[in-house]
C-alpha positions as CSV (number, residue, x, y, z in Angstrom):
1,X,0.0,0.0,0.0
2,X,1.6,2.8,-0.9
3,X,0.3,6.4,1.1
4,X,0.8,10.3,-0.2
5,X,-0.3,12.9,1.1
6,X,-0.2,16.0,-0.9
7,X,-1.6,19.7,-0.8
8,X,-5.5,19.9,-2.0
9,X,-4.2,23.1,-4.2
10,X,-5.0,21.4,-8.0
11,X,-6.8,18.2,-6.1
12,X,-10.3,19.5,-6.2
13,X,-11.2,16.3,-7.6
14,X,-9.5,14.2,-5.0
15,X,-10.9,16.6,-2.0
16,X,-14.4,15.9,-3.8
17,X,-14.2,12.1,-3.3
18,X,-13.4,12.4,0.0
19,X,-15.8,15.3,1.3
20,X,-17.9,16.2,-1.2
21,X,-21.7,15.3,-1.4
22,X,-22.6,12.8,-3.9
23,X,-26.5,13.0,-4.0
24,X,-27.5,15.7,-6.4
25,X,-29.6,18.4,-4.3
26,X,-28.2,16.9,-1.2
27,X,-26.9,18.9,2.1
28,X,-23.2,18.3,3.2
29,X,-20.7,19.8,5.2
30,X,-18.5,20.3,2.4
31,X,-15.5,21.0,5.4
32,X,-17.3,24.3,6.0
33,X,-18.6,24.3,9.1
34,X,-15.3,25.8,10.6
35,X,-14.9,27.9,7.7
36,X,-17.9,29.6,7.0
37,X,-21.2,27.6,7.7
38,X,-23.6,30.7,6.6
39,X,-22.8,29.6,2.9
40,X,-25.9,27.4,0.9
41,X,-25.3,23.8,-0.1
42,X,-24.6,25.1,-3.8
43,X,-22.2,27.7,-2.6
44,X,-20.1,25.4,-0.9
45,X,-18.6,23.4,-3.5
46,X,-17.8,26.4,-5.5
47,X,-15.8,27.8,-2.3
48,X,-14.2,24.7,-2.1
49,X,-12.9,24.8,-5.7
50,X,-11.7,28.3,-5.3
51,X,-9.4,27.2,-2.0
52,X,-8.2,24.4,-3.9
53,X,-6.9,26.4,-6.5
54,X,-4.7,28.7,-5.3
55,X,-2.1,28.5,-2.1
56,X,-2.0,27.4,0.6
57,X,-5.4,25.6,-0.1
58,X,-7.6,24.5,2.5
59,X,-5.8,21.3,3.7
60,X,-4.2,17.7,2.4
61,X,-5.2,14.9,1.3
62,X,-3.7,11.2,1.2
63,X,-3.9,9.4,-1.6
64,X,-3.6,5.5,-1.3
65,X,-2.4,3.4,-4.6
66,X,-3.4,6.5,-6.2
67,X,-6.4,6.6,-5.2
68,X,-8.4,9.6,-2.8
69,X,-8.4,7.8,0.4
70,X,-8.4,11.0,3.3
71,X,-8.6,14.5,3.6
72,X,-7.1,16.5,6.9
73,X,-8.4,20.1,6.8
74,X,-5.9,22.5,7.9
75,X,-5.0,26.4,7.4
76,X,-4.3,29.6,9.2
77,X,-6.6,30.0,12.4
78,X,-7.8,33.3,11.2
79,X,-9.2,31.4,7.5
80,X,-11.9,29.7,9.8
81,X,-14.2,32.5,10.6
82,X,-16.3,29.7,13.4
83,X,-13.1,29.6,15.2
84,X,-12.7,33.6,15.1
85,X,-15.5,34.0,17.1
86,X,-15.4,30.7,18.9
87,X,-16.7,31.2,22.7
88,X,-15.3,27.8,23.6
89,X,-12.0,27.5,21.9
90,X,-10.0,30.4,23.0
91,X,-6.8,32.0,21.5
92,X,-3.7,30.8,23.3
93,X,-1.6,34.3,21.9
94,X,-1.2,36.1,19.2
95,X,0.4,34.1,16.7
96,X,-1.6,32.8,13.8
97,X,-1.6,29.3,15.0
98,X,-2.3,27.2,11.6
99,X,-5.6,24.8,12.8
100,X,-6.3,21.4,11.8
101,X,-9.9,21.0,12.6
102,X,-11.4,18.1,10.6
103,X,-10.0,14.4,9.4
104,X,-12.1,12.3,6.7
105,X,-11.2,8.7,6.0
106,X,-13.5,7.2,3.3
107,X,-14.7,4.1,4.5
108,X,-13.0,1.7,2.7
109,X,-9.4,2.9,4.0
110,X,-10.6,3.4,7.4
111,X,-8.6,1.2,10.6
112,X,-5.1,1.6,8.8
113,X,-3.8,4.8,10.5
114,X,-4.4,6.8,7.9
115,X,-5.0,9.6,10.5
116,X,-2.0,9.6,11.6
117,X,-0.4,10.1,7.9
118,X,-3.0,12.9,7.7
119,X,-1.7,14.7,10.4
120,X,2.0,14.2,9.7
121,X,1.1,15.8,6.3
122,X,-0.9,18.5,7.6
123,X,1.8,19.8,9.8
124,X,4.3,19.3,7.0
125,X,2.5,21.6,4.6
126,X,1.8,23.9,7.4
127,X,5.8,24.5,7.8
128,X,6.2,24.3,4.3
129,X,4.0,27.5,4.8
130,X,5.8,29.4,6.9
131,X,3.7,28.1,10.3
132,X,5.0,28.8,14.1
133,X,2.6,26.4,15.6
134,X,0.1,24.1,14.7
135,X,-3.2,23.1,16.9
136,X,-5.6,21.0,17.1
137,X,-8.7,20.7,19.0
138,X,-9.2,17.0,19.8
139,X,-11.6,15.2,22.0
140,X,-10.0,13.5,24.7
141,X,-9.0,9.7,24.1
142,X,-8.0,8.8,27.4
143,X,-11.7,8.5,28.8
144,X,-13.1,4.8,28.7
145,X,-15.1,4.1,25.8
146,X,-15.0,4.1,22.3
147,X,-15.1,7.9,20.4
148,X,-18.1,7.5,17.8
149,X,-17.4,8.1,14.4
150,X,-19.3,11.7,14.2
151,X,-17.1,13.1,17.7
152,X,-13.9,11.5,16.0
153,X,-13.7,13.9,12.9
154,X,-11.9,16.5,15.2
155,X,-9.1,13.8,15.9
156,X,-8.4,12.6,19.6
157,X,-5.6,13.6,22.4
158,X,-3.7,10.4,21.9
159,X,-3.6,11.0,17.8
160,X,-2.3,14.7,18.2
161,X,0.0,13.4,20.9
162,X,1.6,10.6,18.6
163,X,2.3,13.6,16.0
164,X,4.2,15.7,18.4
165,X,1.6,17.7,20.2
166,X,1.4,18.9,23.9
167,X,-1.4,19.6,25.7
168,X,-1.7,23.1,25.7
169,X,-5.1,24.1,27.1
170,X,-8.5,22.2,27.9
171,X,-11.4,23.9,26.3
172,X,-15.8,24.2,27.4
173,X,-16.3,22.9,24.0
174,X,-17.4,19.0,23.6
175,X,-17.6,16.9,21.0
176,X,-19.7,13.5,21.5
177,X,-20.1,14.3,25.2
178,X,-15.7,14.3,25.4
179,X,-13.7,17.2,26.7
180,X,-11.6,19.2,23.3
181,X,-8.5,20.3,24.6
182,X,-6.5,22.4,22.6
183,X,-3.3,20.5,21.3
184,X,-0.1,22.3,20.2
185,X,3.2,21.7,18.5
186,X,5.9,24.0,17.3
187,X,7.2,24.3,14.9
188,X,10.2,26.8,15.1
């Protein structure tokens, strides 16, 4: 099996395998509920394809045998306009902390780690951008119980900790009932 993971700039195709919404008409989050959820379901593609063609783009995505197998969304904080005004997820300082806020494994790669490779990737373009730090915003893994596949799109403690990440701040925000701490690794 061999694993890429590449910037989504000129992989609009690619991101729409992974994310996009298949059924014509139908609703999706199109990785814009971070980003800006005020925009219609026929808006959101179009924003998509506009991020994925110019830099930095709106995050990575790995590619399995060459084919679109994950997508890790991550940018500078201040591109996500939910986090912006987030009352749960506060700012740690001033830096321009790049975010990595959403993972999507398509179901047939999923339980390989691809996760993992997502992240590595994500913080790799993320330098390869000029980033200080990277977060995350995680549930917390180290509760009993499994984290359900709708909480675990934010990624867990013990993935961010795997890539590097310290435990910078617990937030009020939840996911799936689970605490999100803020994660953070730097990259200077």
């Amino acid at each position: 099996m061999a694993v890429e993971v590449v910037s989504a700039v000129g992989h609009y195709d690619g991101f729409f395998a992974v994310v996009g919404v298949k059924k014509p008409g139908g609703g999706g989050c199109w990785c814009m509920s971070y980003r800006d959820a005020r925009l219609n379901n026929l808006e959101r593609p179009l924003y998509m394809q506009d991020e994925c063609s110019r830099e930095p783009g709106p995050g990575v995505l790995a590619y399995v045998d060459g084919e679109p197998a994950g997508w890790c969304s991550i940018a500078p904080r201040s591109s996500y306009r939910r986090l912006m005004h987030s009352r749960t997820i506060p700012f740690l300082d001033e830096r321009d902390a790049w975010a990595a806020v959403c993972f999507v494994v398509r179901p047939p790669f999923r339980g390989q780690g691809l996760m993992n490779t997502l992240l590595g990737g994500a913080v790799e373009h993320a330098r390869a951008h000029g980033a200080e730090v990277v977060e995350g915003y995680p549930v917390e893994s180290d509760t009993p119980g499994r984290v359900d596949l709708i909480s675990g799109y934010v990624g867990t403690t013990r993935l961010f900790e795997r890539a590097g990440f310290v435990r910078a701040a617990e937030t009020t925000a939840h996911s799936g009932g689970r605490v999100r701490w803020i994660m953070r690794r730097e990259l200077g």
